[in-house]
C-alpha positions in Angstrom: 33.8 49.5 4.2 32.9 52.6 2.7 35.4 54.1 -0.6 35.3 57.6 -1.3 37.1 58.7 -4.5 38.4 62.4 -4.8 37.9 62.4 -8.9 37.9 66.0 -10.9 39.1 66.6 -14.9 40.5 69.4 -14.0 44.1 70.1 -12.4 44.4 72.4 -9.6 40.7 71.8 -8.5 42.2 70.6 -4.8 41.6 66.9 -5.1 44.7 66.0 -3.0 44.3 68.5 -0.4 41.1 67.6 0.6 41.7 63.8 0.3 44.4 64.2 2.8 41.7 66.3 4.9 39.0 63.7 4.9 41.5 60.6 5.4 42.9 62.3 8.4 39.5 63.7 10.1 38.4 59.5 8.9 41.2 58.6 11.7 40.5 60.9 14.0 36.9 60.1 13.9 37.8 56.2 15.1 37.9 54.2 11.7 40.4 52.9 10.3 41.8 54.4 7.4 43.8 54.0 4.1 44.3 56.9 1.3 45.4 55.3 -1.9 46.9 57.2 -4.0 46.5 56.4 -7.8 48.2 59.8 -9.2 51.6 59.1 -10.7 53.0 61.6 -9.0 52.1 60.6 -5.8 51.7 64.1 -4.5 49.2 62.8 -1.9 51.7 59.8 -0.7 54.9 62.1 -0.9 52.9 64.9 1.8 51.9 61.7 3.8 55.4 60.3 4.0 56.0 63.2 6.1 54.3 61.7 9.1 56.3 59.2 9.1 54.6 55.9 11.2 51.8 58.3 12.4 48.4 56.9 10.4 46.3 56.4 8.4 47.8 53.9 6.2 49.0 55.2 3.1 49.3 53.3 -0.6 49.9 54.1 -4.1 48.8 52.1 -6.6 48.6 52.0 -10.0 45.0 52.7 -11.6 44.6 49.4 -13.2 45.3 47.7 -9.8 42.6 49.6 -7.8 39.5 46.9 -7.7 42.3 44.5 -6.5 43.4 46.9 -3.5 40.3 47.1 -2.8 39.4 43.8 -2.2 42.4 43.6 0.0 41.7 46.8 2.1 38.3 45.1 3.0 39.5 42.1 4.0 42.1 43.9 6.0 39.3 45.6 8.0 39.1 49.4 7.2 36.2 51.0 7.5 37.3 54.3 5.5 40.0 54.0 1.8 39.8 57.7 0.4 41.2 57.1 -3.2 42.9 60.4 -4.6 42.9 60.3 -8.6 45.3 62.1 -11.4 43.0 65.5 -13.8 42.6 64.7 -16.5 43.4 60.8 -16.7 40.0 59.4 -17.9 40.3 55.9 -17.4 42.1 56.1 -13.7 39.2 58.5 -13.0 37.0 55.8 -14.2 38.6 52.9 -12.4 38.3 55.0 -8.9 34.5 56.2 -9.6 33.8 52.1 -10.9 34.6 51.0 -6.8 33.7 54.0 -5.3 30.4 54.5 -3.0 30.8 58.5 -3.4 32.9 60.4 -5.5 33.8 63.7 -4.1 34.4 66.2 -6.9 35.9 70.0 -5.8 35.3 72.5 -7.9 36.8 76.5 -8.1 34.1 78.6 -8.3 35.5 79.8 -11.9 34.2 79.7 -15.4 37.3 77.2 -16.6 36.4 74.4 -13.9 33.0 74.7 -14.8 34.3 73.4 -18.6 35.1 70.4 -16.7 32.4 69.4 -15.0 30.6 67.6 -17.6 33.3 65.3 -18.0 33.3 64.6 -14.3 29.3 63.9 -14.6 29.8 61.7 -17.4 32.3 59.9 -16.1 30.7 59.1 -12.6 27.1 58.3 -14.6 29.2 55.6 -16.4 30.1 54.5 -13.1 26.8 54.5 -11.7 27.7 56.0 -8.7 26.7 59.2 -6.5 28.8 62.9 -7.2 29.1 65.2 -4.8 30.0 68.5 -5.9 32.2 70.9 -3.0 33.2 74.1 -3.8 36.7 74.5 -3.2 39.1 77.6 -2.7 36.4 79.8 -2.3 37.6 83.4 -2.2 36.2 85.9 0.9 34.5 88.3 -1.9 33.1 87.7 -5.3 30.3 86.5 -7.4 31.8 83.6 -9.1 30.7 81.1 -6.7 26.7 81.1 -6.3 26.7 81.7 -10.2 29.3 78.0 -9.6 26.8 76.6 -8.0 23.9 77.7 -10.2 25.9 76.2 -13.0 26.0 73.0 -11.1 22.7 71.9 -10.0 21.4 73.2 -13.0 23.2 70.0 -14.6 21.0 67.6 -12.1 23.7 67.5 -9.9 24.2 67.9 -5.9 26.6 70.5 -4.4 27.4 70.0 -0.9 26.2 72.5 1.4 29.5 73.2 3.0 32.0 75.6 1.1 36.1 75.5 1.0 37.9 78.6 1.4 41.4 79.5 0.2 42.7 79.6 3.5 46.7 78.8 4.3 45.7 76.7 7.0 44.9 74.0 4.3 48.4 74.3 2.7 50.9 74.9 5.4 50.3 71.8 7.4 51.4 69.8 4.6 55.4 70.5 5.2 54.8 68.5 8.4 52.6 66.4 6.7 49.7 67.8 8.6 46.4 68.9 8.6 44.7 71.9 9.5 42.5 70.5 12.2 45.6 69.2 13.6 47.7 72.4 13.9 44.9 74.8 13.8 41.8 72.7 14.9 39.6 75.9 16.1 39.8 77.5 12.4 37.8 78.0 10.0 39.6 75.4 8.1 39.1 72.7 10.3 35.6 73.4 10.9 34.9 73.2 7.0 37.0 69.8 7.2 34.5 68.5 10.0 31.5 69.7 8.6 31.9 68.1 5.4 33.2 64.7 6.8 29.5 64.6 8.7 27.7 64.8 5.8 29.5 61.8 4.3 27.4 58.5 4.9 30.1 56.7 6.3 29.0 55.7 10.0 26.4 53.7 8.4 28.5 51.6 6.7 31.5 51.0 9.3 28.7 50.3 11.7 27.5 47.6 9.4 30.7 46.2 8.6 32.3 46.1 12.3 28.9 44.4 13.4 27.9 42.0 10.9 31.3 40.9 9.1 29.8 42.3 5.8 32.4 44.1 2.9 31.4 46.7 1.1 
């Protein structure tokens, strides 16, 4: 079973909207899926109740429960739980990155969410566990976002090579609690969904687990 976490110290970064993304495209794809949500506010699981029955499985759970659902999720058989996390809520953030094989951090290409990557570093170093930086509501002009990058890998750390931009097609889905490569799939949204999801070493590990019995 492989467990991405969505974790950023920063609200408004897009952690939600791009868990939702990934845990759809991870259905899609063939595995089976569960996003927990550990955000109090349960934005993730309120867009998600939407669907109603359609999947993948949905949870929220509180952050000092998260290693036991978990355990449970594996021995349930998914191959894919994308956790979504609360900003700025240290210890929940911890907790996620702590069970996590990747944490997926998006970051706007602006000078304040820089500020808070450190704490995202730090907190996933604690955690011993891999960062992936993705640039996320990328606007179509400006300068912000290489210097972003810069900024970022300058710190030791990996940005993915696919970028987000601020496209509608990522936030008007959700009233049907939808994605965009659902209702648009030949947009550029959707392709920035897919593209990331390949670079996620996930088929490894759900080939692994479906073959040999083994939990993550």
């Amino acid at each position: 079973m492989f467990v991405l976490a969505l974790v950023c110290q920063k609200g408004g970064a897009g952690k939600t909207t791009m868990a939702i993304h990934l845990a759809i495209e991870g259905h899609r794809r063939g595995f089976r899926t569960l996003l927990i949500d550990i955000d109090t506010q349960a934005s993730a699981a309120k867009i998600m109740d939407r669907r109603g029955d359609e999947p993948p499985d949905v949870a929220t759970e509180a952050a000092g429960r998260l290693e036991r659902a978990i355990k449970i999720a594996a021995s349930e058989g998914y191959d894919l739980v994308v956790v979504d996390t609360a900003p700025q809520a240290d210890r929940a953030a911890a907790q996620a990155a702590q069970v996590a094989d990747l944490v997926i951090a998006p970051v706007q290409p602006s000078i304040v969410d820089l500020d808070a990557v450190d704490a995202t570093v730090d907190v996933c170093k604690l955690a011993n566990v891999p960062v992936l930086f993705v640039l996320n509501r990328v606007p179509a002009q400006g300068n912000e976002t290489d210097g972003t990058e810069a900024a970022i890998t300058r710190r030791g750390m990996q940005v993915a090579p696919v970028r987000w931009g601020e496209r509608k097609a990522f936030k008007y889905p959700f009233i049907k609690g939808m994605v965009a490569q659902e209702i648009e799939p030949d947009s550029k949204a959707a392709q920035e969904v897919r593209t990331l999801f390949d670079i996620l070493p996930i088929g490894s590990h759900a080939h692994v687990r479906r073959n040999a019995g083994a939990k993550a």
